[in-house]
N, C-alpha and C positions, 0 to 999 in steps of 0.2 A: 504493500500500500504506500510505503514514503517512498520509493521509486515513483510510484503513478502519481502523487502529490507534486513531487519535484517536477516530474514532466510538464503537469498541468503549470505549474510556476512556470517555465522556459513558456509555455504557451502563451502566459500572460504577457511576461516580456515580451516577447515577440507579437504580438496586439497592441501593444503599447506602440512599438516602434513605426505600428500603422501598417505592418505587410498585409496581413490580413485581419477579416472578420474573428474575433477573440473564439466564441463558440463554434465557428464552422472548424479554424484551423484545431481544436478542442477533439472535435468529431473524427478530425482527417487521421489525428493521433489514436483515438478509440480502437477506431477501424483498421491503420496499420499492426497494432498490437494483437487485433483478434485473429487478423488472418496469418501474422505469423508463428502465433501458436500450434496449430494443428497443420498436418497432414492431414484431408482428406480423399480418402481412395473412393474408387467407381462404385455404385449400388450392385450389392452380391446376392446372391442364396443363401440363406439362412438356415441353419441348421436345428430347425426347428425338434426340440424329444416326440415320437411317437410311442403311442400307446398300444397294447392287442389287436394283433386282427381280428380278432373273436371278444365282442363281449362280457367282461367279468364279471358280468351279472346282470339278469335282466332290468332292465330299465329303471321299472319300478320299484326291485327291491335294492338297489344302491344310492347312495347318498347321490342327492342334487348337484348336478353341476351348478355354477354358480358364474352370472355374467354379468360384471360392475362396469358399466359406461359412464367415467366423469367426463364433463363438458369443462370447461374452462370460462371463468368472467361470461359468464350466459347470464341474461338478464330474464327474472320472470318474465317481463312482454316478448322476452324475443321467439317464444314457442305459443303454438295458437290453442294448444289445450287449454288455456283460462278466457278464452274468447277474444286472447288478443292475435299479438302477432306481429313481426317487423313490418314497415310502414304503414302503419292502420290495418293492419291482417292482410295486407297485399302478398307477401309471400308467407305461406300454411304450410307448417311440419306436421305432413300426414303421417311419417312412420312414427316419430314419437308421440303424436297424438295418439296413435293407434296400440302402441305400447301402455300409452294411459289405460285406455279405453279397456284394454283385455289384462289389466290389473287392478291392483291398490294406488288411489293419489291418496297423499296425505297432503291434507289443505293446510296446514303451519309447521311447514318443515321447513328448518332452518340449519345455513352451514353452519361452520364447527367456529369460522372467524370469516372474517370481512375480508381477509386475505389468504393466498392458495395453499401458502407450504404450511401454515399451524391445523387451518380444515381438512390437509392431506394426511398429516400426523395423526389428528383425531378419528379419522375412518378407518387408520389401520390398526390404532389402538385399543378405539375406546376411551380412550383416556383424555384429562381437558391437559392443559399445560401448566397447570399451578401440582398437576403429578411430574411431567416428561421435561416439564424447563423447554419444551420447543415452543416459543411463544411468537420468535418474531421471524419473518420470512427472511431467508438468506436472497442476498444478492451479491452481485457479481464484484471481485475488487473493480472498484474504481466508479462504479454506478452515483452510489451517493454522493459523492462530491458533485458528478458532472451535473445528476440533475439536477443537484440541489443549485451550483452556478447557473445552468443553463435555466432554470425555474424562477430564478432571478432576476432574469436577461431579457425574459417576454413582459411584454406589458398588459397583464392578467388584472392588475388591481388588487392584487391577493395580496396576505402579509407574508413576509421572508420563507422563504426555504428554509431549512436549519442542517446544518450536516455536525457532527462534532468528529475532526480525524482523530484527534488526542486519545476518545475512549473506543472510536474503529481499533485503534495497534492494539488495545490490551483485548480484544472481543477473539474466536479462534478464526482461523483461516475458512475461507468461502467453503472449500468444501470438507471439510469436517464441523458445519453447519448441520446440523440433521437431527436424525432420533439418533438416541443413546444403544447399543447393541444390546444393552440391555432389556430395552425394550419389547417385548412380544407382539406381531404383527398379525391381522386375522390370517395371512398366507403363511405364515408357520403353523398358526394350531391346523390350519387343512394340509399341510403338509403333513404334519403328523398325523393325522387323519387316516393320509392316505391317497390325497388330491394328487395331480399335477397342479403345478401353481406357473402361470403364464403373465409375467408384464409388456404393456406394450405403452408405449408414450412418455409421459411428463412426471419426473420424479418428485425432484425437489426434496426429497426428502435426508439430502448427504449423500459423497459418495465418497468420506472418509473411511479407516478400517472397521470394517462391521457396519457400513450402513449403505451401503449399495442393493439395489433390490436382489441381488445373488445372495449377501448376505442375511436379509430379511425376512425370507423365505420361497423365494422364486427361483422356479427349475430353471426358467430363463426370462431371458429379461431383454427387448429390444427398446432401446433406451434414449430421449433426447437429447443430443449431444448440444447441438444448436436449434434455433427456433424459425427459421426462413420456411415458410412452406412451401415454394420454392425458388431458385435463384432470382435475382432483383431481376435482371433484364433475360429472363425465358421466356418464349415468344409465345408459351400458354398463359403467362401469368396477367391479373388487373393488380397494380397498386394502386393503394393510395397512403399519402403520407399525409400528418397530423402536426404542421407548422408550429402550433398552438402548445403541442404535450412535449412538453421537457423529457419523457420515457420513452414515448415514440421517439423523438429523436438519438437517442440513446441506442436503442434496440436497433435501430437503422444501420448506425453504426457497428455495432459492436456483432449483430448474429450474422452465421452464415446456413449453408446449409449442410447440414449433417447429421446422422443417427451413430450410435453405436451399439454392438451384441455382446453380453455376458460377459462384461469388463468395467472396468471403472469410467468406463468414457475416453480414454486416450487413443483407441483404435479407430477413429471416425470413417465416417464413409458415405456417400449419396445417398440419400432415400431413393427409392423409385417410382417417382411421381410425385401429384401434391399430398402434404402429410398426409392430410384427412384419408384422402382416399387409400394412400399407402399401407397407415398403420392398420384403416378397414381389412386391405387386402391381406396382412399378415393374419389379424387376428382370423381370418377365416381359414385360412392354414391350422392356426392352431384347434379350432375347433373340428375341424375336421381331420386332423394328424390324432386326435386325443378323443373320440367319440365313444372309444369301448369302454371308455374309465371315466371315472368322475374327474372333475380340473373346474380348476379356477382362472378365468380370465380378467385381470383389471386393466381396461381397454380408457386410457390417462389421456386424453383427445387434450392439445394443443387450442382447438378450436372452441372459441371464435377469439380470442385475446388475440391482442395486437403483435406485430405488425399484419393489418391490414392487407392480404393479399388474397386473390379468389383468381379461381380456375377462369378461362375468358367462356368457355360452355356455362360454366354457372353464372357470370356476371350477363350473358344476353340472356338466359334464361329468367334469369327476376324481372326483366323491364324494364322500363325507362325512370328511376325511382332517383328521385332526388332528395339531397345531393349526393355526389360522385363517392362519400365516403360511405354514409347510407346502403349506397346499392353495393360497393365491395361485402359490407358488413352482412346485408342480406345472401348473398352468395354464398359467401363462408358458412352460413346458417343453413342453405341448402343443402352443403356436402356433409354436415355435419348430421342433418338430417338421414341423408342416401345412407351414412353410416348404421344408424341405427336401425333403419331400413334390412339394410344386407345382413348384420348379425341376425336379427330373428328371422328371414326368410333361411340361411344357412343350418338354424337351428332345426327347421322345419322340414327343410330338405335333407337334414341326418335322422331326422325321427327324435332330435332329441327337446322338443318345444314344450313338452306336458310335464317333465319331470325336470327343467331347467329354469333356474331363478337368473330372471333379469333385473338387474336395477340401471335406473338411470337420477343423476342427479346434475347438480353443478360445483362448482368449490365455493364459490362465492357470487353475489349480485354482479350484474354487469357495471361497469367502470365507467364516472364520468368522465376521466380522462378522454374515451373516444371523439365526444361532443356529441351523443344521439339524445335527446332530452328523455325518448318514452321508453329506453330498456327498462325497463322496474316499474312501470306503470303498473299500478297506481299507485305504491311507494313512494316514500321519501327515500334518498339517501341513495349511493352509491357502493360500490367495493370502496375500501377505506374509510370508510364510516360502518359504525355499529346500528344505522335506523334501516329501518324493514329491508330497505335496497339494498343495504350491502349483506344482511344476513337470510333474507326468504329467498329460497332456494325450490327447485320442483324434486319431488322426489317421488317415483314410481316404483311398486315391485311388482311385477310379472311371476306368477307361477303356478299354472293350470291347473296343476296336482292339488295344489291345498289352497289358493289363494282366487276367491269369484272374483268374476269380471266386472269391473267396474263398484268395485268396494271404494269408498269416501271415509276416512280417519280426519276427526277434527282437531283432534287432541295435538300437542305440540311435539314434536319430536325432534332429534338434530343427528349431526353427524355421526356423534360420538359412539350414537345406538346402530351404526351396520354392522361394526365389530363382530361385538356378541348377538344381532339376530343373527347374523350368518353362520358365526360359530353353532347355534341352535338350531338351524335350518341343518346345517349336516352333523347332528347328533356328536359333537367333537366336544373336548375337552376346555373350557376356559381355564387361562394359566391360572393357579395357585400363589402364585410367588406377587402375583399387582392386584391391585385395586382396581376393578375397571367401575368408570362412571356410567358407560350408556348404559342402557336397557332392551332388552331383547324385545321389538316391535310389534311382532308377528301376531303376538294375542291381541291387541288391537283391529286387527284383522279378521281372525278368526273366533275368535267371542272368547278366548279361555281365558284361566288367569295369568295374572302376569303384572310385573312391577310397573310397565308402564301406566298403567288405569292409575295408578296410586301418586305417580310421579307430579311432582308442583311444581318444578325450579329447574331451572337454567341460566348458566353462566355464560358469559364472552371477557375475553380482553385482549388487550397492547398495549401494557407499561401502564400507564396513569389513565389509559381511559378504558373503563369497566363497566359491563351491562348484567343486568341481571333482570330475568323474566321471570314473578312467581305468580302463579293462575294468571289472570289478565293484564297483571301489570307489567309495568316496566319500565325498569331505571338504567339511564346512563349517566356517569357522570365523568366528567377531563376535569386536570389540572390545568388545561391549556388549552382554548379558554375556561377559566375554573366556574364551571356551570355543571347543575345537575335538570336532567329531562327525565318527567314522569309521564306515563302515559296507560291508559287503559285501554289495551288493546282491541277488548268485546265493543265497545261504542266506539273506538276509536282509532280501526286495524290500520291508518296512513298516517300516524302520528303529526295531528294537526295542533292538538289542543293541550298543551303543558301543562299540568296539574303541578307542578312540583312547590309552586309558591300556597295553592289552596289547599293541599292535604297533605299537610305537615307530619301526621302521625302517619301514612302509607309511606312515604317518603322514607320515616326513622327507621318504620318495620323493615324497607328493602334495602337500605344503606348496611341497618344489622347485617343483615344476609351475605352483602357484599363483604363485611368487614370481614365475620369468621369465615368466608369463603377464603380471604385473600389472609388469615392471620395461618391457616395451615398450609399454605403453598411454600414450594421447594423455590428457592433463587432461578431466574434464567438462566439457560445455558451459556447466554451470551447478552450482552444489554443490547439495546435498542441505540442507533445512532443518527438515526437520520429522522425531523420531522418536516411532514408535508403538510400543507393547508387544502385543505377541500371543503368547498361549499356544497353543503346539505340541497338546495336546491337550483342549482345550476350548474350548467355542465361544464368544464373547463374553456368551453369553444366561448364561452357568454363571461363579459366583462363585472367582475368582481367590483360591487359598490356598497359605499358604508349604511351599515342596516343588514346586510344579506347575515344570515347565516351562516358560519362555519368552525371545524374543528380542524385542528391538525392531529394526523397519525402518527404516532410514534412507530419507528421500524428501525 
């Protein structure tokens, strides 16, 4: 990191002396450093494990295969199962409508955080982060500083960026960022079980010793090495770039394109094709390399988070939809859609659709960094804020065998509960050795008992700013701006109306909550070094004026 600081110093110098633009020649740096990191070799054959030719047991009497599809910064409106849908419902996601439709929706399902890698932590564990210390998402050396300068640099109307380098050098290196090895992951107790256990996409979870998905419990692991879905100038490709977002320009710079297989990420190599559709094509391999056995596939889609790039078949296919950034965003939505699409058609075409559990969710709300005002519709709030937007997520389970079509759960539920349903879903072992917080879902579903029915409370945080949901309420409160927001969810699910000044004693009851929540939590793994300003109801594209609403995240 004090190499990358020092750089970015010559940078300045050199802006000073007037050669160039401060931030562009910033960028030209980013981007020299990224690509001479890596070799990347040509897209290969994967050596994906096969299972029996022959069925180890009829269908019915072996445990459920099990197929986890996360989306990425997907916004509740960007899917039309809730009667919305990208541009006023102008493009409709029939196959995960249709995945709704012949499962469980759970109408207050919420991620695990407002950000990807603590809600990716929570679904493998179970566990919140005041147990695992993975609280805040790793990023990349040199990220924070550039955006927090280049966030600086635009004229947004927002208050400062914050980066602190001083306490970056004491925090650990980028990739030994992750879960603890310690930790137990839902794809270890199915390994031990007896699964295949299959990754495909976006880890983020570390890929120091012991935390790489080989070491977590995955037979394999095709892994994102870089995030380009594909190269900038391929003459399939629609860009669109985001003038406006300090991370966009960041990511422009700094990603290429590249995956890697069953290694820590240094062997990189071509995808084949755009992600979306790539990592599709893999995962279909693996469900049908692994059909006579039970397996677990967590199919980690990249998509729709930025950088903004869509297939040029997908961007003529949506329309004429304005504006230019819009219709990439919707495109991206399409293939993400064909994704989920071709998994249950492949399920169907192996025989294996009636006794296979599908889930689909997202890691967090959609981002107002992109500048689309209605992803989260009808929410407040964004990824990076803790109000409905950044934490109401869709969350579907599929599975013909035990679960009716078109079953509705009102009750609240979050990330933290796939863990242990799934572990319950294939009759396996929950570790002894941890604490897990979720709860096994599934009876909600199915009428039996079960701890969820009983469950009252739900946590969230990042550093200083903490949320807590018990029955309909709901509190957050930041040091920065030092406000606390109460809200009653039942009369008041788009957090309009702040109670926090008129019910002073709901207020004390859910601060308690908050206090012994946070008086037994273990230290971060790592502090938090960087904060951003995001306004609660505008999108970064829309000019920050005194009055507006806003928090900064701490990360």
């Amino acid at each position: 990191m004090n190499k990358f600081i020092g750089l970015i110093g010559v940078v300045i110098v050199i802006a000073g002396l007037g050669w160039l633009n401060r931030v562009d020649l910033l960028l030209m740096v980013v981007k020299f450093q990224s690509e001479r990191n890596f070799e990347i070799g040509p897209t290969r054959d994967l050596p994906w494990q096969k299972g029996p030719d022959a069925p180890v047991a009829d269908l019915d009497q072996r445990p459920p295969n099990i197929v986890f599809i996360l989306a990425d910064d997907m916004g509740y409106n960007d899917i039309s199962t809730f009667g919305g849908g990208i541009a006023d419902g102008t493009v409709k996601t029939h196959a995960i409508d249709q995945l709704a439709a012949e499962g469980a929706v759970f109408e207050q399902s919420y991620a695990g955080n407002a950000t990807c890698a603590p809600s990716r932590g929570m679904l493998m564990t179970g566990r919140y982060p005041t147990r695992t210390g993975f609280e805040f998402t790793p990023t990349p050396s040199g990220m924070g500083p550039v955006v927090s300068m280049i966030g600086n640099s635009l004229d947004h109307g927002l208050p400062p960026y914050k980066f602190n380098d001083e306490l970056a050098e004491t925090g650990l290196p980028y990739a030994a960022q992750g879960l603890q090895p310690s930790e137990v992951t839902v794809a270890e107790v199915l390994k031990e079980k007896g699964y295949y256990t299959a990754h495909i996409g976006k880890w983020h979870l570390g890929l120091g010793k012991g935390q790489a998905p080989n070491d977590q419990g995955f037979d394999d692991s095709l892994i994102m090495s870089s995030a380009l879905y594909l190269p900038e100038n391929d003459p399939n490709v629609v860009n669109a770039k985001l003038d406006f977002d300090p991370i966009d320009q960041f990511l422009w710079s700094r990603l290429t394109y590249a995956n890697s297989f069953n290694n820590d990420g240094n062997e990189r190599f071509e995808p084949g094709g755009y992600l979306t559709d790539y990592w599709t094509d893999e995962a279909v391999k693996v469900i049908q390399n692994n059909k006579n056995r039970p397996f677990f596939l967590y199919l980690a889609h990249w998509g729709i988070h930025t950088p903004l790039q869509a297939t040029r078949e997908d961007y003529d296919a949506v329309g004429d939809i304005k504006p230019h950034r819009l219709r990439v965003y919707a495109a991206m939505m399409r293939a993400l859609d064909r994704s989920v699409g071709r998994i249950n058609e492949t399920l169907k075409e192996e025989g294996l659709a009636e006794n296979t559990i599908v889930v689909f969710s997202s890691d967090n709300g959609g981002a107002g960094y992109v500048g689309l005002p209605g992803v989260n519709k009808p929410f407040r709030g964004w990824k990076l804020t803790n109000f409905e937007g950044g934490l109401r997520v869709p969350l579907f389970v599929k599975w013909p065998k035990h679960v009716a079509a078109g079953a509705r759960v009102k009750k609240p539920v979050a990330h933290i509960d796939l863990m242990p349903t799934l572990v319950a879903a294939a009759d396996a072992k929950m570790p002894q050795s941890l604490e897990i917080d979720g709860v096994d879902i599934l009876p909600l579903v199915t009428g039996r008992e079960g701890a969820a029915w009983n469950r009252k409370t739900l946590f969230w945080q990042s550093g200083y700013y903490q949320v807590v949901r018990h029955e309909d309420w709901k509190l957050q409160i930041s040091d920065n701006p030092k406000k606390a927001w109460l809200f009653n969810l039942a009369n008041d699910p788009t957090e309009q109306n702040d109670l926090a000044s008129s019910q002073p004693e709901k207020l004390a009851e859910l601060k308690a909550l908050l206090a012994a929540h946070k008086a037994s939590a273990r230290e971060p793994l790592y502090p938090f070094v960087a904060e951003m300003p995001v306004t609660v109801d505008k999108t970064l594209a829309e000019k920050f004026v005194e009055g507006d609403e806003y928090i900064y995240w701490p990360n």
